[in-house]
TORPA-4810 file (N, C-alpha, C, O; in nm, 3 decimals):
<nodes>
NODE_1_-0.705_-2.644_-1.350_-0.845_-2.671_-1.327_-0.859_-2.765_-1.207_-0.796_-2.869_-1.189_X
NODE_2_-0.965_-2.702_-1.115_-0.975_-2.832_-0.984_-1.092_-2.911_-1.063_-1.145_-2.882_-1.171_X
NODE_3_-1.127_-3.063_-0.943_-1.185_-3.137_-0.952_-1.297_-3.183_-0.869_-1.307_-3.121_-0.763_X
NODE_4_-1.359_-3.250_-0.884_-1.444_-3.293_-0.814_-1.406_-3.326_-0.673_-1.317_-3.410_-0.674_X
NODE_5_-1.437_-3.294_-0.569_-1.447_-3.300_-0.402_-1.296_-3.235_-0.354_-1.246_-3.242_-0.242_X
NODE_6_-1.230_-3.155_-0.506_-1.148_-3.058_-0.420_-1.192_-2.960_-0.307_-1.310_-2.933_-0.281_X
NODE_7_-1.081_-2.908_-0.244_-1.151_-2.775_-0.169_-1.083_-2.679_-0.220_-1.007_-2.676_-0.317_X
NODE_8_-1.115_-2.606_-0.151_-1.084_-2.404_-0.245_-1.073_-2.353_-0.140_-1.068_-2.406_-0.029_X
NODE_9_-1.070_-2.258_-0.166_-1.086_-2.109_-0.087_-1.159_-2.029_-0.232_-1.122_-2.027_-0.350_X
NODE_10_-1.267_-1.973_-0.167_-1.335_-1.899_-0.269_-1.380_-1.771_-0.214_-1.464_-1.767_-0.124_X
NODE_11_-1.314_-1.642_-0.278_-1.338_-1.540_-0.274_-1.319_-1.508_-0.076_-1.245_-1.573_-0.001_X
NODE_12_-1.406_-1.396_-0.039_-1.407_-1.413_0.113_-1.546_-1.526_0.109_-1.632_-1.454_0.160_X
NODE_13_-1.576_-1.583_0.097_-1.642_-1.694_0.146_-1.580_-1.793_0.258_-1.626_-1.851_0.357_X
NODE_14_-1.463_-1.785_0.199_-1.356_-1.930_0.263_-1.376_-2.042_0.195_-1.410_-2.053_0.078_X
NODE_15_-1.354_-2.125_0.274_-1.365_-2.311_0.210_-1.489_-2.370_0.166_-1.569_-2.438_0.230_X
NODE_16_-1.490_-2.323_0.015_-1.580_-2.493_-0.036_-1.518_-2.575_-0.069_-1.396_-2.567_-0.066_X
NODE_17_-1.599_-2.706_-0.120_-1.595_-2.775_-0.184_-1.659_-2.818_-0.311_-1.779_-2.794_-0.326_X
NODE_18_-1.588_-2.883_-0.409_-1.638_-2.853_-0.521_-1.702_-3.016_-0.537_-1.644_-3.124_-0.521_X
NODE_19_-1.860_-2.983_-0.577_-1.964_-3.083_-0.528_-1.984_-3.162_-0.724_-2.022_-3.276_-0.753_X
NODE_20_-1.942_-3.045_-0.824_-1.991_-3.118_-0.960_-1.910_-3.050_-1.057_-1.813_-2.987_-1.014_X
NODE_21_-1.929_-3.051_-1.160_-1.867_-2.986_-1.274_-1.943_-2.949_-1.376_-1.895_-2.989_-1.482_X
NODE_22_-2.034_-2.892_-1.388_-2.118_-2.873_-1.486_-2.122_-2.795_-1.648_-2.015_-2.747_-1.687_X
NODE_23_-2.241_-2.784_-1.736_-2.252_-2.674_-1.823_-2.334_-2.610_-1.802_-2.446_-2.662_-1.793_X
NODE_24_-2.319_-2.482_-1.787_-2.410_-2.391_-1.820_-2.433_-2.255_-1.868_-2.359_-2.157_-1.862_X
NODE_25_-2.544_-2.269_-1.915_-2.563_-2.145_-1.981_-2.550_-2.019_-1.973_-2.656_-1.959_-1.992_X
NODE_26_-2.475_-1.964_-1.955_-2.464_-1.811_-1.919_-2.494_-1.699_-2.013_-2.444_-1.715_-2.124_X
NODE_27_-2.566_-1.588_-1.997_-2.582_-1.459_-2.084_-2.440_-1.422_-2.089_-2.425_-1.385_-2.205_X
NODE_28_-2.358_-1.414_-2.045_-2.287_-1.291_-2.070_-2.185_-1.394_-2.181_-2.087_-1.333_-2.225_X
NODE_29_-2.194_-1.492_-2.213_-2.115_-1.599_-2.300_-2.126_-1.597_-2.408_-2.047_-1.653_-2.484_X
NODE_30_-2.275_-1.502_-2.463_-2.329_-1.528_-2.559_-2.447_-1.654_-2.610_-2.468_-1.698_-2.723_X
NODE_31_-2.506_-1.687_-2.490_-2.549_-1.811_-2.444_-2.503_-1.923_-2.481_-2.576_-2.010_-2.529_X
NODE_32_-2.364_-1.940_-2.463_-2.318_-2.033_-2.530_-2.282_-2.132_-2.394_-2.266_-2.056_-2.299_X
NODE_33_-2.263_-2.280_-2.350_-2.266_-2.365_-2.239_-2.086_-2.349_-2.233_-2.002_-2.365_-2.321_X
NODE_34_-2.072_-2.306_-2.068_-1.939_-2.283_-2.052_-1.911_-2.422_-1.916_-2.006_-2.470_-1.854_X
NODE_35_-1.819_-2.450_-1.902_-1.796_-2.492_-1.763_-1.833_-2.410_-1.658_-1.823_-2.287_-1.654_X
NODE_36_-1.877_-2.489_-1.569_-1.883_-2.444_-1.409_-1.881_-2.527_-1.275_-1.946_-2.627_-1.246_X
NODE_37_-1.790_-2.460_-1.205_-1.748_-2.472_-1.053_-1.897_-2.514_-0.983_-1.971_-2.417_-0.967_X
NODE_38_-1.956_-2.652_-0.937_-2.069_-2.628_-0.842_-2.007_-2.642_-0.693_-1.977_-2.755_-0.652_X
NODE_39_-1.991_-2.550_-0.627_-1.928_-2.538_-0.501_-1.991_-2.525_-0.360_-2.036_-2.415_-0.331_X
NODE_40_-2.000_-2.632_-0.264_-2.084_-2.610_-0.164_-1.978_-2.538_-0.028_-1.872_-2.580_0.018_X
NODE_41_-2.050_-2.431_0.004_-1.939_-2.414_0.160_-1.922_-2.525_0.284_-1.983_-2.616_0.341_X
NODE_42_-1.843_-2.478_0.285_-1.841_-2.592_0.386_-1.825_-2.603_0.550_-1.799_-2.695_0.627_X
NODE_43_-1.859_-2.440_0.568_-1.870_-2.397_0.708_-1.980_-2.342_0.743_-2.049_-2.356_0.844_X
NODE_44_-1.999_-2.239_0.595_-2.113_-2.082_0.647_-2.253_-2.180_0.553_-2.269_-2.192_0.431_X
NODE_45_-2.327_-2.231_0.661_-2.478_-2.309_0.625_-2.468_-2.363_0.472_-2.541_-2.331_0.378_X
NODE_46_-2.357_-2.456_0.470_-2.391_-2.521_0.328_-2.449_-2.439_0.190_-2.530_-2.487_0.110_X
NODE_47_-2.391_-2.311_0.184_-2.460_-2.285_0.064_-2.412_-2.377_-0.054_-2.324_-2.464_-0.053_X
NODE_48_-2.490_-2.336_-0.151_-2.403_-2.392_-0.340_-2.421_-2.243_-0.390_-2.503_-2.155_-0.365_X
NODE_49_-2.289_-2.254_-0.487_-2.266_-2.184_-0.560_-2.224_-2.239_-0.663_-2.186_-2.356_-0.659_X
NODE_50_-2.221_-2.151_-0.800_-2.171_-2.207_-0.931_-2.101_-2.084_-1.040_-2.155_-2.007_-1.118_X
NODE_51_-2.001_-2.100_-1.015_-1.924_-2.010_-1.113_-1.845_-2.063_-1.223_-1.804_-2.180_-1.224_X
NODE_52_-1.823_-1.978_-1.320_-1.721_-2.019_-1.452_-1.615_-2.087_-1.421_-1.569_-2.046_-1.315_X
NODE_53_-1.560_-2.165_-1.463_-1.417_-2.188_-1.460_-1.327_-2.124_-1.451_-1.247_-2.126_-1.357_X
NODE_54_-1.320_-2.039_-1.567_-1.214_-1.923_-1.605_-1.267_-1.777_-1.492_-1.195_-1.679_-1.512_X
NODE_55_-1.336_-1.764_-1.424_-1.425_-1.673_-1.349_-1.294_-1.551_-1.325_-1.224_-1.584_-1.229_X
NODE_56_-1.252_-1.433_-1.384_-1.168_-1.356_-1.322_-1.225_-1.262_-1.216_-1.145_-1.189_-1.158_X
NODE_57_-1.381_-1.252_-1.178_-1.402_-1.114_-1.105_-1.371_-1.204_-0.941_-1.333_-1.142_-0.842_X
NODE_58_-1.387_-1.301_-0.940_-1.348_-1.401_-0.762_-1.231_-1.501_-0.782_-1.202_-1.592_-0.859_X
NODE_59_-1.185_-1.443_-0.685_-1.060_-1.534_-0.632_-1.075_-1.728_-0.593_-1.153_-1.777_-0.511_X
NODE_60_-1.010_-1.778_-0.650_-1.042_-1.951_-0.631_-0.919_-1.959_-0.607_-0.844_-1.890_-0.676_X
NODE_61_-0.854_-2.060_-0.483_-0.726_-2.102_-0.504_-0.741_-2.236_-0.396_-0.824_-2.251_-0.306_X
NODE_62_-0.654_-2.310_-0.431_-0.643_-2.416_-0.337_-0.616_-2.429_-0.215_-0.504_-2.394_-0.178_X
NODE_63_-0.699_-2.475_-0.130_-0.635_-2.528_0.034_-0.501_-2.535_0.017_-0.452_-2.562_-0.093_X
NODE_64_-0.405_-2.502_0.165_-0.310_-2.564_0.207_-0.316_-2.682_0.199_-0.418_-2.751_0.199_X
NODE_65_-0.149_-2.733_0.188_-0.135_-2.865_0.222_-0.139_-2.847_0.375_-0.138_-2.741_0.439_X
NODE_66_-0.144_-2.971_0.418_-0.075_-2.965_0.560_0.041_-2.952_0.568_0.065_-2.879_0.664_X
NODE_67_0.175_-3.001_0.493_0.288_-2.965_0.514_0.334_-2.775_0.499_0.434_-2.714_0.538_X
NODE_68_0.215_-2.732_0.428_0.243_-2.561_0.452_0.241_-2.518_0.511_0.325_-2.437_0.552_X
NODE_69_0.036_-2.581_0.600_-0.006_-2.527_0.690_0.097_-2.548_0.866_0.123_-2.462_0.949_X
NODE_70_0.118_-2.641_0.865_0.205_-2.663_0.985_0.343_-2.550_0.964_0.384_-2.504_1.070_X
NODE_71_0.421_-2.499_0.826_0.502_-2.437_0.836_0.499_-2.281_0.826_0.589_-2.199_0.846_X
NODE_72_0.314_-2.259_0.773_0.262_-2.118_0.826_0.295_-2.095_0.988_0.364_-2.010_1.043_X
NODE_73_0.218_-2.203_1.040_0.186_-2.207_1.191_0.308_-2.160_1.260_0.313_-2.078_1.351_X
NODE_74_0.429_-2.236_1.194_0.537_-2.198_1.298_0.597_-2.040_1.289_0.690_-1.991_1.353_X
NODE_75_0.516_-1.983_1.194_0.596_-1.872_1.188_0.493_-1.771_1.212_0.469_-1.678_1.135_X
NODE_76_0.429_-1.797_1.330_0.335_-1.711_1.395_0.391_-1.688_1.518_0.329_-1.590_1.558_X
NODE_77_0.474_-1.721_1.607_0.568_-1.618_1.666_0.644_-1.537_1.617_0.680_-1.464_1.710_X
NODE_78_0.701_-1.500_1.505_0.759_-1.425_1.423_0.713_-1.325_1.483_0.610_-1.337_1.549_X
NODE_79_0.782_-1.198_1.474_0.759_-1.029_1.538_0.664_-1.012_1.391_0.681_-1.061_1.279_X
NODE_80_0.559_-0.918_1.446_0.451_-0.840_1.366_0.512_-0.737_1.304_0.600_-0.669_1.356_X
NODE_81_0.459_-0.718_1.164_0.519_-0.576_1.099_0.457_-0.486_1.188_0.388_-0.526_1.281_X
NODE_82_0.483_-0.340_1.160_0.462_-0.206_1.211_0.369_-0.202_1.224_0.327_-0.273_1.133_X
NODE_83_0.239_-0.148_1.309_0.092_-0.117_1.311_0.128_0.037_1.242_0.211_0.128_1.250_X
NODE_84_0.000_-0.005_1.165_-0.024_0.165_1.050_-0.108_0.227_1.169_-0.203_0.168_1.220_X
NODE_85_-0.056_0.367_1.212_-0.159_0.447_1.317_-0.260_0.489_1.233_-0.365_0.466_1.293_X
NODE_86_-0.285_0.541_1.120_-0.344_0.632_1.038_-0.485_0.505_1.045_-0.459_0.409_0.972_X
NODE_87_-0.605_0.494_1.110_-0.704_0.396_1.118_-0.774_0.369_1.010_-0.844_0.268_1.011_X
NODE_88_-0.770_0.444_0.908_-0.872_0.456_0.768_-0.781_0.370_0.699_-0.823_0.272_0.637_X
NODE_89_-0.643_0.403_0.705_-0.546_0.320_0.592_-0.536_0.208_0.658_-0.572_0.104_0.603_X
NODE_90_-0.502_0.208_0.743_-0.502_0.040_0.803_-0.640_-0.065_0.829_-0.644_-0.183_0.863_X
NODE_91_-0.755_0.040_0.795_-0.849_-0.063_0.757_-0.844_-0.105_0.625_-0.864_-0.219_0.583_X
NODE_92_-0.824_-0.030_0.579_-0.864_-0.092_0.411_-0.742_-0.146_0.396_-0.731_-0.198_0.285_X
NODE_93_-0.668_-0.152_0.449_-0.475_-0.234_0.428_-0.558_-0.368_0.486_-0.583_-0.449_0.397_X
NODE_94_-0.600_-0.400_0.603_-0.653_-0.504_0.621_-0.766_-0.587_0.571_-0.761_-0.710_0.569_X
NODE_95_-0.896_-0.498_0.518_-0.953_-0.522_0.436_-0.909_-0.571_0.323_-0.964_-0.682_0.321_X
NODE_96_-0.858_-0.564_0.244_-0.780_-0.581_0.149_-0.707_-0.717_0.161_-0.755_-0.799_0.083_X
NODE_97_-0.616_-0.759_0.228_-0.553_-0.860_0.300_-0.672_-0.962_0.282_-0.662_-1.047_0.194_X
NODE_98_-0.818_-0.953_0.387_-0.880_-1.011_0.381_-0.942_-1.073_0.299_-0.988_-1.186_0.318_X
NODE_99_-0.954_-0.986_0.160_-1.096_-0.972_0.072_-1.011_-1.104_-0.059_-1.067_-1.186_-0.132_X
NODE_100_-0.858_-1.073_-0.044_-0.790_-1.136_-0.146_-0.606_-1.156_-0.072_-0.506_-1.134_-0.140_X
NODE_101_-0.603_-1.177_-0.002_-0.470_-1.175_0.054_-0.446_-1.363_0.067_-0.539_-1.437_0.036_X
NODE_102_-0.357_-1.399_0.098_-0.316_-1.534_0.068_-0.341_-1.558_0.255_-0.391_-1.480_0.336_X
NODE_103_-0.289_-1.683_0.273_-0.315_-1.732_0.396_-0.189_-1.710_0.473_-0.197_-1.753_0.588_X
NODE_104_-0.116_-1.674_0.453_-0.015_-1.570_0.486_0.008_-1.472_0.524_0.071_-1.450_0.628_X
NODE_105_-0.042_-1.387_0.445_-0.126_-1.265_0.472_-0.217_-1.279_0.597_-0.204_-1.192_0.683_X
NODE_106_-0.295_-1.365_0.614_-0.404_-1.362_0.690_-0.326_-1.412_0.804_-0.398_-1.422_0.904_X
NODE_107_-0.208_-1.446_0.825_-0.139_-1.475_0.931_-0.039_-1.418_0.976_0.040_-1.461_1.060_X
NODE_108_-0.040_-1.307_0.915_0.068_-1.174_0.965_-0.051_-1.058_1.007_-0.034_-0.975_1.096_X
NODE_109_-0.177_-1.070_0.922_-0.279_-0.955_1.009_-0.292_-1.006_1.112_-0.262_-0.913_1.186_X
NODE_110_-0.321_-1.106_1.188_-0.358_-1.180_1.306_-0.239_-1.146_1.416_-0.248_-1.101_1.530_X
NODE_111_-0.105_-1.192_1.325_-0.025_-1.124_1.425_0.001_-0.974_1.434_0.039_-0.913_1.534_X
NODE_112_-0.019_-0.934_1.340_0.005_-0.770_1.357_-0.088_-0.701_1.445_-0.061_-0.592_1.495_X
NODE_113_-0.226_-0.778_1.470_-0.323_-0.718_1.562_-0.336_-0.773_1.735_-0.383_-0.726_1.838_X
NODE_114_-0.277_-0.878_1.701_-0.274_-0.933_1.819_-0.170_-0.926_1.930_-0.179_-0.972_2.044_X
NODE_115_-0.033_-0.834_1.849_0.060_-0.805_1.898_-0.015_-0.637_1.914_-0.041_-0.609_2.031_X
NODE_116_-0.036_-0.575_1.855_-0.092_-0.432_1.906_-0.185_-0.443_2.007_-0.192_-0.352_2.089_X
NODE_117_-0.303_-0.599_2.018_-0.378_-0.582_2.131_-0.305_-0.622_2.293_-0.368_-0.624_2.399_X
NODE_118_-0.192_-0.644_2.279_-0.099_-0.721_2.354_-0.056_-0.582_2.435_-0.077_-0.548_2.552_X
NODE_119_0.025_-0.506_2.310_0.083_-0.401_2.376_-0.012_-0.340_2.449_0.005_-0.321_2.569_X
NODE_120_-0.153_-0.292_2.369_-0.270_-0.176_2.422_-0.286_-0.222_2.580_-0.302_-0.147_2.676_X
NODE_121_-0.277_-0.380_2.579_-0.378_-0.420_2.760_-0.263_-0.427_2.853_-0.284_-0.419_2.974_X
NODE_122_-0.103_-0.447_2.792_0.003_-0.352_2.881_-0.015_-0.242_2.960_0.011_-0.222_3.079_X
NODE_123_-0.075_-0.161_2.854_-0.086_-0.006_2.887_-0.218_0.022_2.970_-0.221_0.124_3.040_X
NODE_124_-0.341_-0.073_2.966_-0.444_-0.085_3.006_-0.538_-0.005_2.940_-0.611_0.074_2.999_X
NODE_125_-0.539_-0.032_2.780_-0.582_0.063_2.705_-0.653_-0.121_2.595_-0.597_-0.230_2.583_X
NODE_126_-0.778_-0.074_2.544_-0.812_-0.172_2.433_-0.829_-0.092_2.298_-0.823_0.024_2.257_X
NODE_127_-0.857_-0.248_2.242_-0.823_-0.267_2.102_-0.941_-0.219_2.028_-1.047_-0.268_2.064_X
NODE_128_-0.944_-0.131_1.931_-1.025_-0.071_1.892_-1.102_-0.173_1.795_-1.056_-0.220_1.691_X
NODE_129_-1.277_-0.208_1.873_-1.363_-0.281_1.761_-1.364_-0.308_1.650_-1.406_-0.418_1.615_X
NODE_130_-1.314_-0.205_1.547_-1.319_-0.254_1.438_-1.192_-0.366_1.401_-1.211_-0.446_1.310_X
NODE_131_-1.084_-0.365_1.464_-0.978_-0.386_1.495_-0.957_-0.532_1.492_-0.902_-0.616_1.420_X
NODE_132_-1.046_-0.524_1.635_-1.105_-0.684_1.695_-1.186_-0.780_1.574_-1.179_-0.900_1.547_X
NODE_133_-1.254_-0.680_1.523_-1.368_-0.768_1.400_-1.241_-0.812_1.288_-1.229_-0.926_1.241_X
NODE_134_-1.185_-0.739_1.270_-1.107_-0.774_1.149_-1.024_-0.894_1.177_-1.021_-1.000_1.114_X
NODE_135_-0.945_-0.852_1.304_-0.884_-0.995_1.371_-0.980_-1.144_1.357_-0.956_-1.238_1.281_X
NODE_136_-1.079_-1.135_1.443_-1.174_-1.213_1.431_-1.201_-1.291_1.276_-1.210_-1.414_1.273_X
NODE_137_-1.209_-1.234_1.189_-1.246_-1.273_1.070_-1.167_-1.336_0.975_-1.196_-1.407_0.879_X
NODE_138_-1.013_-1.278_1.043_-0.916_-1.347_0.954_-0.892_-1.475_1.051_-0.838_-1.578_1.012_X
NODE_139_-0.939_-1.455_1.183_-0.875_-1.609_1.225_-0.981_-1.722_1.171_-0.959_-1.839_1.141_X
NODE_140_-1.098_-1.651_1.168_-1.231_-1.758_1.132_-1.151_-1.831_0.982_-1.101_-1.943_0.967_X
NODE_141_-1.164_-1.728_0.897_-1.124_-1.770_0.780_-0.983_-1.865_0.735_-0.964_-1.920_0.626_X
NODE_142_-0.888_-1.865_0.863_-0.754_-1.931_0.830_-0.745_-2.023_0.923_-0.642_-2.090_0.932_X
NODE_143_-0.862_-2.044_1.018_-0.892_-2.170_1.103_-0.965_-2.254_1.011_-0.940_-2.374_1.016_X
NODE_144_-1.072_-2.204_0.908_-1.135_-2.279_0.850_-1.048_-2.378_0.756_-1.078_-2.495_0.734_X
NODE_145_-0.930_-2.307_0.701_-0.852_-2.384_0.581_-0.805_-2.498_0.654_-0.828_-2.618_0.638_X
NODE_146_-0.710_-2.418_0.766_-0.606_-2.517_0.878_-0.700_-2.596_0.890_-0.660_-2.700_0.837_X
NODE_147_-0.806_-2.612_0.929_-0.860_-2.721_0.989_-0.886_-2.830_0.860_-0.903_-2.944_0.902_X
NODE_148_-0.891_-2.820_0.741_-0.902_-2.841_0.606_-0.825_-2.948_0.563_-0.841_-3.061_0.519_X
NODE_149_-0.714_-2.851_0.601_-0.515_-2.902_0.564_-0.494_-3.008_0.668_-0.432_-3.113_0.656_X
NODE_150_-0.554_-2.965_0.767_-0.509_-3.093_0.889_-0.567_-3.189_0.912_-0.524_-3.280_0.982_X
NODE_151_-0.678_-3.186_0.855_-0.721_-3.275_0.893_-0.831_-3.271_1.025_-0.889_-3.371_1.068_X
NODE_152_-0.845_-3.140_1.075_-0.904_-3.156_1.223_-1.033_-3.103_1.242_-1.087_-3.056_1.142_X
NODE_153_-1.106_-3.101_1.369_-1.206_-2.992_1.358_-1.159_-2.882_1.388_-1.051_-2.855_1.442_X
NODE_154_-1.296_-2.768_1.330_-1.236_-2.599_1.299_-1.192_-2.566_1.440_-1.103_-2.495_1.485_X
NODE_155_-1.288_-2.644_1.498_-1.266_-2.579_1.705_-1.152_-2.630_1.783_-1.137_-2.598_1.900_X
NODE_156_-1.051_-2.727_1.706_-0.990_-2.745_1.768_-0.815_-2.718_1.708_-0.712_-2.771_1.750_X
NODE_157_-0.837_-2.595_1.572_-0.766_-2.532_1.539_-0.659_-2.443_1.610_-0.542_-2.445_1.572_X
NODE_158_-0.707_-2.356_1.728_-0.634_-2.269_1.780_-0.509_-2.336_1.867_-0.389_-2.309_1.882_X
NODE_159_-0.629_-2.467_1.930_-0.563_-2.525_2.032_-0.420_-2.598_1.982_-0.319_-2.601_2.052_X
NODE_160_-0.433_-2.656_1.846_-0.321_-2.711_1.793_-0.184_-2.641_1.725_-0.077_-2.684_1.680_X
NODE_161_-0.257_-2.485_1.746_-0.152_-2.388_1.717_-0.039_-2.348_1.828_0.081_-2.319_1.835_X
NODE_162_-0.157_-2.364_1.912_-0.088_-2.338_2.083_0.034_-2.421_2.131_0.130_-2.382_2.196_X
NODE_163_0.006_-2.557_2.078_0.090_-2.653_2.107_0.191_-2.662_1.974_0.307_-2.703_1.981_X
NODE_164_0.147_-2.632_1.892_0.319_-2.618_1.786_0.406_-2.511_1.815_0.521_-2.502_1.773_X
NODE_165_0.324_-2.399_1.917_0.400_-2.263_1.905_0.562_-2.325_2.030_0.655_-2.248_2.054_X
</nodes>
């Protein structure tokens, strides 16, 4: 069970923080007062949210430490697995990754796309949009933690990757 002013990772939301601990009433409980998560984001306009404790349909898991996050980081020169050609399977392979994949995950799609957009502007050929969005989304989402774990601001995430690489 987290605590009060932990952070999370919640669902694809990314990083809240958990603002209270409450009871409440839920229908589907039998109206009976269960625990709940009051969780504010902490990037995408401050929402709150409030879910069960036990909640199985969304993913909750804890921020990196920083001692992870610095030893994710270094293993982002690592060679990229294979790019899937087949574009339907490799969206939803990435989708997927995204929707519930660990921060790991989200740091082998980044390289797996960023090494295919590498090769494509070799060839003088680009990276197919949807491609780009997906990239995009996993870095948003694993800049948001890093920056979390480190201690830093989100904007000055990439730059500190640059310099560990």
């Amino acid at each position: 069970m987290f605590s009060v002013n932990d952070y999370v990772i919640y669902g694809s939301l990314g990083v809240c923080q958990i603002i209270d601990i409450s009871k409440e009433k839920y229908i589907n409980s039998g109206n009976e007062e269960i625990d709940c998560y009051v969780l504010q984001t902490v990037y995408n306009d401050r929402m709150t949210i409030k879910t069960p404790v036990n909640n199985p349909k969304v993913s909750m898991r804890e921020v990196l430490t920083k001692e992870d996050a610095i030893a994710l980081i270094k293993t982002a020169s690592e060679s990229a697995p294979d790019w899937i050609e087949d574009d339907r399977q490799r969206t939803a392979n990435f989708k997927s990754i995204l929707k519930t994949g660990t921060s790991a995950d989200c740091m082998m799609l980044i390289r797996t796309i960023y090494a295919e957009k590498k090769e494509k502007a070799a060839a003088g050929k680009r990276l197919k949009k949807s491609d780009e969005e997906i990239m995009k989304t996993a870095e948003k989402k694993l800049y948001q933690e890093f920056a979390i774990a480190l201690g830093i601001a989100r904007e000055e995430v990439e730059l500190y990757i640059h310099e560990c690489l």
